[in-house]
C-alpha positions in Angstrom: -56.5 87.6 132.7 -52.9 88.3 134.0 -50.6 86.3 131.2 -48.5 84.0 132.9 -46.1 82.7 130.0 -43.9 79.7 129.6 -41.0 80.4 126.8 -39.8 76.4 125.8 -37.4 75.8 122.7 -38.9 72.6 121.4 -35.3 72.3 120.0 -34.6 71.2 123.2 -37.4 70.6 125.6 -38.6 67.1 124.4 -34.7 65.8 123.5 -34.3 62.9 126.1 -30.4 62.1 125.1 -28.9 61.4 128.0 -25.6 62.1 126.6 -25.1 65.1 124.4 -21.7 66.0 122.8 -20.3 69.7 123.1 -20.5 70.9 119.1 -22.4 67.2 118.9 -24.7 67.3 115.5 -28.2 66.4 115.4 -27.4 62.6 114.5 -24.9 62.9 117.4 -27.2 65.1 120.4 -30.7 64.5 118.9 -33.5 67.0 118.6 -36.6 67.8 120.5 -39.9 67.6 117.7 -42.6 69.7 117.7 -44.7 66.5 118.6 -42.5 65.8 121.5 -45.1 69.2 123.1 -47.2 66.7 123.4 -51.1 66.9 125.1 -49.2 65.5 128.6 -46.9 68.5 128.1 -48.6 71.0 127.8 -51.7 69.9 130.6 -48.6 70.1 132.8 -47.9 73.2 132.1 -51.0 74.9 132.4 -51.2 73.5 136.1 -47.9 75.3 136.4 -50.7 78.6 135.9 -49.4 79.5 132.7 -52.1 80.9 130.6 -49.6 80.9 127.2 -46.5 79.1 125.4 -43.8 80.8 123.5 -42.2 78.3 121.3 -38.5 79.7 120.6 -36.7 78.9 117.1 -40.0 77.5 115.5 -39.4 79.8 112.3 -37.1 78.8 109.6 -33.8 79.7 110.5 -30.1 79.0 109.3 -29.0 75.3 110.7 -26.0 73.2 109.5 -28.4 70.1 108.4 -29.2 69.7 104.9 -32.6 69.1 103.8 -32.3 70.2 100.1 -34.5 66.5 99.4 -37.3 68.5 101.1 -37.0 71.4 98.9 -34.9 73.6 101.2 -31.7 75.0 100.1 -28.6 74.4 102.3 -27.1 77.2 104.0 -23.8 78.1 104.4 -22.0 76.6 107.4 -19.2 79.4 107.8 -21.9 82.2 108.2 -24.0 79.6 111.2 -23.2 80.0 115.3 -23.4 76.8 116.4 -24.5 73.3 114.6 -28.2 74.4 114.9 -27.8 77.6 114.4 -29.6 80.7 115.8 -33.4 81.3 115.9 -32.5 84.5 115.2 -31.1 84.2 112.2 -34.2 83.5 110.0 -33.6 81.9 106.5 -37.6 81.5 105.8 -40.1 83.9 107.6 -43.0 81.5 105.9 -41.7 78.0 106.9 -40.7 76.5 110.1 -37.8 74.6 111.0 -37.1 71.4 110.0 -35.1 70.1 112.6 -38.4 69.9 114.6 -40.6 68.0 112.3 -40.5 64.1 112.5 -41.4 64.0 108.5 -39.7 67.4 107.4 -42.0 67.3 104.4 -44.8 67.2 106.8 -43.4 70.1 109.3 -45.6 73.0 108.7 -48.5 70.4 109.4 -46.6 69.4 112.6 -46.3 73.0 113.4 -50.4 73.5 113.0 -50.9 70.6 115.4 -48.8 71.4 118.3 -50.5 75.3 117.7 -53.9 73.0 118.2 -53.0 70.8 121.0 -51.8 74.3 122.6 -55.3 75.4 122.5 -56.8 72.2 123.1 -55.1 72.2 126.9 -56.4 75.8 127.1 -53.4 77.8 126.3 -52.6 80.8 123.6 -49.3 80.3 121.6 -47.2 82.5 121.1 -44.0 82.7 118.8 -41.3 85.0 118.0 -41.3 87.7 115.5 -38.1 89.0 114.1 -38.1 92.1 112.4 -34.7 93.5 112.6 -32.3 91.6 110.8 -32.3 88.0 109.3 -29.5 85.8 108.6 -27.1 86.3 106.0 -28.5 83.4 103.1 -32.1 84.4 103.5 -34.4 82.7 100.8 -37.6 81.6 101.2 -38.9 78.3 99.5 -41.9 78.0 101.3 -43.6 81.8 100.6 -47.0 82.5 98.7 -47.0 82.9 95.1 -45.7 86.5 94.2 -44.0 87.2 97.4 -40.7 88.8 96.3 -37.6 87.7 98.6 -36.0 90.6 100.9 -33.3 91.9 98.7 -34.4 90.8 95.6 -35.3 94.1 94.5 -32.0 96.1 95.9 -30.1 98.5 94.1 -26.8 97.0 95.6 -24.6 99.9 94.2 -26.4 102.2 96.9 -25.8 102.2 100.4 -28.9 103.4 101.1 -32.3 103.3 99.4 -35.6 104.1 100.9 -37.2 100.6 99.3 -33.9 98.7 99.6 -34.4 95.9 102.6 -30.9 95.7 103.4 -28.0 98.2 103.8 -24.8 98.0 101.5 -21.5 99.0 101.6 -20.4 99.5 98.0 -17.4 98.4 96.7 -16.3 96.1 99.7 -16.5 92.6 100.4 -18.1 90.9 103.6 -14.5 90.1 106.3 -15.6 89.7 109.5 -12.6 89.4 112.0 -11.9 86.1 113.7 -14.8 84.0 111.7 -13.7 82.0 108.9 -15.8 82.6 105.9 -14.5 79.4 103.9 -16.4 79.5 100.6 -19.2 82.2 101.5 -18.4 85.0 99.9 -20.6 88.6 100.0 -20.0 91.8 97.7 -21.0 94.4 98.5 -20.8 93.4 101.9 -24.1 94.7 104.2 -24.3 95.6 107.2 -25.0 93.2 110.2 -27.9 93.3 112.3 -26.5 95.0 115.5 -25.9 98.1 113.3 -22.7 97.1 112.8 -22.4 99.4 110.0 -18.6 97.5 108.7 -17.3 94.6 106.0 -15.3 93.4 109.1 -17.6 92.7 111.9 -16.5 90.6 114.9 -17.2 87.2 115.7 -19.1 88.8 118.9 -21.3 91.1 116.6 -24.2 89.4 114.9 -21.9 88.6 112.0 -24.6 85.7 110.8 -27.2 88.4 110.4 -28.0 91.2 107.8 -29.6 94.7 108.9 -33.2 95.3 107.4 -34.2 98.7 106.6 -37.0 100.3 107.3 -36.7 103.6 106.1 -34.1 105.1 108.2 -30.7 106.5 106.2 -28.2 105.3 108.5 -25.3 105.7 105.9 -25.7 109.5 104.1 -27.8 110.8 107.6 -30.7 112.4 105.6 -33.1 111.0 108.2 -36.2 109.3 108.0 -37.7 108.1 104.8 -41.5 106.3 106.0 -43.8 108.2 102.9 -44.3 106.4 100.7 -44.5 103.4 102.8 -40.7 101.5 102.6 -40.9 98.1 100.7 -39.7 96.3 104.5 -42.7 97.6 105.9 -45.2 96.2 103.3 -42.6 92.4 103.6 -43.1 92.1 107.2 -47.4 93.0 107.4 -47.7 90.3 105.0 -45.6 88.0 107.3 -47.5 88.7 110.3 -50.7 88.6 108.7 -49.6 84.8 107.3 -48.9 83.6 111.0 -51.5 85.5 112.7 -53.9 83.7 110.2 -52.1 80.2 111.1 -53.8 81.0 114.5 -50.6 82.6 116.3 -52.3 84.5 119.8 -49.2 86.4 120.2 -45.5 88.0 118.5 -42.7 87.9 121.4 -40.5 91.0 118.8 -37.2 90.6 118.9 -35.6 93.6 119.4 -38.0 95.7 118.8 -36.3 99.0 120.0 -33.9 98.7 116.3 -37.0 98.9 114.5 -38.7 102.6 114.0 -41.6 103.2 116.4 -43.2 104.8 113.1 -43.6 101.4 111.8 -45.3 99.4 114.9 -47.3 102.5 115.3 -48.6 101.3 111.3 -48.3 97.4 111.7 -50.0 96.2 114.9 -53.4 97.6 114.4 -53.2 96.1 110.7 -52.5 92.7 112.4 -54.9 93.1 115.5 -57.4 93.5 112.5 -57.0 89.5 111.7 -57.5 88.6 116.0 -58.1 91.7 118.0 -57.1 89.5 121.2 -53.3 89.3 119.4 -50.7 90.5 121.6 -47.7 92.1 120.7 -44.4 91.7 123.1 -41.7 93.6 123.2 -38.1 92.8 124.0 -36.7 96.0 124.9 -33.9 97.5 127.0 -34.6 101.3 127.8 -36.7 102.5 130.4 -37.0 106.0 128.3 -38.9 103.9 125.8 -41.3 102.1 127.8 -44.1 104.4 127.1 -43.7 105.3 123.5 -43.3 101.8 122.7 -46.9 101.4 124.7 -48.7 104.4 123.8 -47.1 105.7 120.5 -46.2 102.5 119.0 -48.9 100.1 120.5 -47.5 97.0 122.0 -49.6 95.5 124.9 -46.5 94.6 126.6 -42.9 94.9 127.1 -39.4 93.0 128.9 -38.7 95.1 132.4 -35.6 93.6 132.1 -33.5 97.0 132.8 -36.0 97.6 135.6 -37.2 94.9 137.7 -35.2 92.3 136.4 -31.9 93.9 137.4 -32.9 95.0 140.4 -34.1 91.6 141.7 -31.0 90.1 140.5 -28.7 92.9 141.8 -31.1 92.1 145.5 -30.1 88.6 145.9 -26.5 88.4 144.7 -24.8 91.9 144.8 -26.1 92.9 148.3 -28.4 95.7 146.8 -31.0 96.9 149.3 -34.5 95.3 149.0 -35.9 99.2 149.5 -34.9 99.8 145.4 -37.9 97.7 144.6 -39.9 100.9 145.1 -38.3 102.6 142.7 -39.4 99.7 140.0 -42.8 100.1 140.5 -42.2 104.1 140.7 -40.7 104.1 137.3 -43.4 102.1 135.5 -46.4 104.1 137.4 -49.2 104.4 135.0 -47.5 101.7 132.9 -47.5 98.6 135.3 -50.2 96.9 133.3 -47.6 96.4 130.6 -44.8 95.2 132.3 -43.5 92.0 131.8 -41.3 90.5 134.2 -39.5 87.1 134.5 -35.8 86.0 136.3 -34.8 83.6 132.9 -35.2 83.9 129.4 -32.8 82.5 126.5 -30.8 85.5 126.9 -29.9 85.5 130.3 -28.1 83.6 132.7 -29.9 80.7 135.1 -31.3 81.9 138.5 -29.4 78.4 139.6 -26.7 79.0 138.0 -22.9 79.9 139.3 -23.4 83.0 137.6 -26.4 84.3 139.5 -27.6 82.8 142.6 -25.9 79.2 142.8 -28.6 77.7 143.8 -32.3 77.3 143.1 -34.0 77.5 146.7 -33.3 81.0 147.5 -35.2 81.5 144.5 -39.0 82.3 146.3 -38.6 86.2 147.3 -38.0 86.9 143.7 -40.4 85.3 142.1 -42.7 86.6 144.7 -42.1 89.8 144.0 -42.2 89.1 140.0 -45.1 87.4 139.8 -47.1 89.5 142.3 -45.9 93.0 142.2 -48.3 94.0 139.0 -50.7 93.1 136.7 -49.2 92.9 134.3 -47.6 89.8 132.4 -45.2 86.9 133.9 -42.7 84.4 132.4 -40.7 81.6 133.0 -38.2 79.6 131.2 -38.7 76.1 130.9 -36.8 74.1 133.2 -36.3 77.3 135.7 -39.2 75.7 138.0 -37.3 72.0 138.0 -34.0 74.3 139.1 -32.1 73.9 135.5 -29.0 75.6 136.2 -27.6 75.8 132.3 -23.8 75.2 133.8 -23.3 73.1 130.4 -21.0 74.2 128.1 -23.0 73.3 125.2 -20.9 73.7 121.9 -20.7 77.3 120.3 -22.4 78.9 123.9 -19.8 78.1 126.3 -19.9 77.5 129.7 -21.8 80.6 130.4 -24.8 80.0 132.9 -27.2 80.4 129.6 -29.0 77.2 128.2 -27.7 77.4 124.6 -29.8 78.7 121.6 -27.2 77.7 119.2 -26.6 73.9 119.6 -28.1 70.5 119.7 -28.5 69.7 123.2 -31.1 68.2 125.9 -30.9 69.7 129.9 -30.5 67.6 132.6 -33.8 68.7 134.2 -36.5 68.5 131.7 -34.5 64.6 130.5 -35.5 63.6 134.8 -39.0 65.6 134.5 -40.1 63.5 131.0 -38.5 60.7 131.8 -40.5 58.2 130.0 -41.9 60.5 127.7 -44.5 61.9 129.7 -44.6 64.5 132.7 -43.6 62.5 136.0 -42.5 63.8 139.3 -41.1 60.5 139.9 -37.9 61.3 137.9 -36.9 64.2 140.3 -35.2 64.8 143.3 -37.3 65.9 146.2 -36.0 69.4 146.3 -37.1 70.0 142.5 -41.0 68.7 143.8 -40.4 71.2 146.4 -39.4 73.9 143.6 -42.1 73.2 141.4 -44.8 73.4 144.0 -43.4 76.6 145.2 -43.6 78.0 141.2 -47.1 76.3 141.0 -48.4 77.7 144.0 -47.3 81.2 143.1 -48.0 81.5 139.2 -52.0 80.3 139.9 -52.2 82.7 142.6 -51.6 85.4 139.6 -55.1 84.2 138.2 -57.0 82.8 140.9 -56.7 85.8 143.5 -58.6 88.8 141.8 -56.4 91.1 144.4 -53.0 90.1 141.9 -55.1 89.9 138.3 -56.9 92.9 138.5 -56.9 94.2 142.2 -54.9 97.7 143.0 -51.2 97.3 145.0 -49.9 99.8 147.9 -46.3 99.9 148.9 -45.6 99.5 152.5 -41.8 100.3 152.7 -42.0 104.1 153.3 -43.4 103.5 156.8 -41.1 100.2 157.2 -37.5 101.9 157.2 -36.8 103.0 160.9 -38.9 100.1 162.1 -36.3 97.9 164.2 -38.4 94.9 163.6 -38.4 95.1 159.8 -34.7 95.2 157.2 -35.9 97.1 154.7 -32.5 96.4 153.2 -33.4 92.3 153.2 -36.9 92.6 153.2 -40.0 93.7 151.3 -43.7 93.9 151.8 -46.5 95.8 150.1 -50.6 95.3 149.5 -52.4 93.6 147.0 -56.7 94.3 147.0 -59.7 93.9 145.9 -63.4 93.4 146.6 -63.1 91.9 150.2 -59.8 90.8 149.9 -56.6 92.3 151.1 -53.3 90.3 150.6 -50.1 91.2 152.4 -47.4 90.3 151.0 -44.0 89.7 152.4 -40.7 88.4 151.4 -36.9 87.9 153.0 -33.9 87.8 150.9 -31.7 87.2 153.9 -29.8 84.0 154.6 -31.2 83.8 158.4 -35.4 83.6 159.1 -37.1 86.7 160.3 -39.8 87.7 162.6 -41.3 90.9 161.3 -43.6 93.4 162.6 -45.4 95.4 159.7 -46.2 98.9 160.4 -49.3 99.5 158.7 -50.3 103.3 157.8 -53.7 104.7 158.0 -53.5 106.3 154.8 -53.3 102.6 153.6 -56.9 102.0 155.1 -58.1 105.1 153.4 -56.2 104.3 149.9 -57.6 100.8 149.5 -60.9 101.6 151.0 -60.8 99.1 153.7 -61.7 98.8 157.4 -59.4 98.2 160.6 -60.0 95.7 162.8 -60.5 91.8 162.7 -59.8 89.8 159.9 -60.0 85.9 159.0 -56.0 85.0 157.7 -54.3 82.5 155.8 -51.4 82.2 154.8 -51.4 80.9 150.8 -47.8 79.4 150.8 -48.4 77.4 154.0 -52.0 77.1 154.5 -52.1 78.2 158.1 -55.1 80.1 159.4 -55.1 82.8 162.0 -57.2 85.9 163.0 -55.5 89.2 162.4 -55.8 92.4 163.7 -55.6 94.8 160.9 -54.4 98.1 162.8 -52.8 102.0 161.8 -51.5 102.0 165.5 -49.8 98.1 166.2 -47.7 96.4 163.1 -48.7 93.4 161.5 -46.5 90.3 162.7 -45.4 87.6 161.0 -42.7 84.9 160.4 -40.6 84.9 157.6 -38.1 82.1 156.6 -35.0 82.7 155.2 -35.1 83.1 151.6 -39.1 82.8 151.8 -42.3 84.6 151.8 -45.6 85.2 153.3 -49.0 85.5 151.4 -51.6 86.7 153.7 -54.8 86.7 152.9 -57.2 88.6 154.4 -61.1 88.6 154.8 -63.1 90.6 156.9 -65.0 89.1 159.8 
């Protein structure tokens, strides 16, 4: 199976208010519920042709409601981004949030049953893992009887200890610039969770977050301290072991790359021990790492965001030539299975948005290429198929072309695609149906044509660039096979249609194993059916619309 992943916050994918307030508070704006995934939901989804969820912000993590009558101690408001707060910013690695339970005192039951509707429709869950920092007033009411809280065991008066889980700066206290602190006070302060290694971090550093430690002396440079096994290690197995045991099919880990390799290299076969078919993400940002992080420390796959991602993005709105595609796939040879790709996440900025491409229907040459271009996993971001262009500014995220992670809020798109509280196309405008069937159409191709899941991929640019019926700076085309079936694959990042002539090369035949000659054709995007002449001596011709693709498949006579 090729994973084809859809990342939701159910923070805000089931909230219906049609009028949030910027810096609103959940009484004011709402909040989506973990029963607002509902069954409907989530059949939806799989016809997208996603074969997993990633439900964002479901751990504990610091928010500025207070549920102390459930047992949960308030947290501090000055050291919070944002009236909800970041899922990054854990308070509780054994409970989930509150804000998403319709009876909070119920909302690790909720939790269990949206992870069993998920499976119910067919799909894996996946949630997030966060192992680098947490936020600054971690305390866990919810852990297992003897669990000792990170920190509880520190020798503050050191900056660094190899069993410490947090890094101090003695004889300080915590100042970051531009935040105030109000009553939260720190001494000695720690360091934040971007290794900002200061009492004074900025309100742009991850002020709301404290640096775990894992072994590594960061403060007296005497290295790397992993024998005996560091306390932070033996905290986090046990956490992973507790959700992989709650039925968890995968760990999307935050920043991985700020955590030793030495220590996934140790924790994920401990955890695939519990569910051998777990899968381990990575959210990572250097190319050099790519394969260490595979081979070395063990993660089935990784974010090509540095790769693919920026490419495709620097394709369609920088005027970068469509050729640099081939150096993706060059850079990840041998590694392509492991790829993940996507054009959203939380992080980054709406393909619709005025940031990025300004509008949604240009949209089909990347994802073609995305989805298409390996085996190896693909993700969207909820609302990115219905043409959400996050150009809210939300509260504590500004107007910045990202759907916030920090505030209570509900997107226009997901409101006009639930209206009624159920999946509907008859909220939407016809150009969203169009969108969405374009997404659908594409994301099942990446499971039900064995030449994309499993089948073996040839570049055709390097006999495409002289060809004066063929932009190899707008367009791109390679091979997809297996078996019997051959797909070409086209696409056309120009503003004006195209009618392309292919070269074909023989070595192509002889790569793939396949014969030239006639071939039954149809084009998967449109449905039209041709014959084809498959030949090394006359190009393969074909329309392409602006801003579209081709699909050919191909069957020999």
């Amino acid at each position: 199976m090729k994973p084809v992943i859809y990342q939701l916050l159910p923070r805000l994918f089931s909230n219906l208010n049609p009028s949030p307030v910027p810096c609103g508070t959940i009484e004011q704006n709402g909040c989506g519920k973990f029963s607002g995934v509902t069954s409907s939901a989530l059949r939806a989804i799989r016809s997208l042709g996603a074969t997993h969820v990633w439900f964002t912000g479901v751990i504990e993590h610091a928010h500025c409601p207070d549920y102390s009558a459930f047992g949960i101690r308030p947290d501090n408001p000055h050291v919070i981004k944002g009236q909800a707060g970041s899922p990054y910013a854990i308070t509780d690695y054994y409970d989930v949030d509150p804000d998403l339970a319709d009876n909070p005192a119920k909302r690790m039951e909720e939790f269990e049953a949206m992870i069993a509707r998920t499976h119910r429709q067919g799909l894996k869950a996946i949630i997030d893992f966060v192992p680098n920092h947490v936020a600054r007033e971690y305390h866990s009411d919810a852990a297992p009887r003897g669990v000792r809280d990170l920190g509880a065991d520190d020798r503050q008066e050191l900056a660094f200890h190899p069993d410490n889980n947090f890094y101090y700066m003695p004889g300080t206290r915590f100042a970051p610039t531009n935040v105030f602190l109000g009553d939260y006070s720190e001494e000695p302060a720690r360091a934040s969770g971007n290794d900002c290694f200061t009492p004074s971090p900025d309100r742009n550093d991850w002020y709301e977050t404290v640096k775990l430690n894992y072994g590594i002396d960061y403060c007296g440079n005497t290295g790397c301290h992993f024998d005996p096994i560091p306390s932070t290690w033996h905290k986090m197995l046990h956490i992973l072991r507790y959700w992989a045991k709650k039925g968890v099919d995968g760990f999307r880990c935050d920043m991985a790359h700020m955590v030793p390799i030495e220590f996934w290299r140790w924790v994920i076969p401990q955890v695939k021990k519990i569910n051998k078919g777990i899968i381990f993400i990575a959210e990572i940002y250097d190319v050099g790492l790519y394969r260490p992080y595979i081979f070395d420390g063990g993660f089935d796959y990784l974010y090509d965001k540095v790769n693919l991602y920026d490419s495709l993005r620097g394709i369609q709105s920088h005027g970068i030539s469509a050729a640099s595609i081939t150096g993706c796939w060059q850079r990840v040879d041998g590694i392509e299975d492991h790829m993940l790709n996507f054009l959203e996440n939380h992080d980054e900025q709406r393909y619709a948005s005025q940031f990025y491409a300004g509008r949604a229907d240009t949209v089909l040459p990347s994802l073609t290429v995305s989805a298409l271009l390996g085996r190896g996993a693909m993700m969207v971001y909820f609302g990115q198929e219905l043409g959400e262009a996050g150009m809210d500014a939300e509260g504590f995220s500004g107007l910045d072309g990202r759907t916030t992670i920090f505030d209570y809020w509900s997107l226009a798109s997901m409101r006009a695609w639930l209206a009624g509280g159920k999946p509907s196309a008859a909220g939407l405008a016809p150009w969203q149906v169009e969108l969405r069937n374009s997404y659908r159409k594409i994301l099942t191709l990446c499971n039900q044509e064995p030449a994309v899941s499993q089948g073996r991929f040839f570049d055709l640019m390097y006999v495409n660039y002289e060809n004066p019926l063929f932009d190899p700076n707008r367009q791109y085309a390679f091979l997809r096979h297996h078996g019997d079936t051959l797909l070409l694959i086209a696409v056309n990042f120009a503003d004006t249609d195209a009618e392309t002539a292919i070269n074909l090369p023989r070595h192509a035949f002889d790569h793939l194993g396949i014969a030239e000659g006639e071939y039954r054709a149809k084009e998967l995007l449109s449905g039209r059916r041709q014959t084809k002449i498959l030949s090394s001596e006359y190009p393969f011709t074909t329309p392409i619309a602006a801003h579209g693709a081709v699909i050919w498949q191909l069957c020999r006579k």
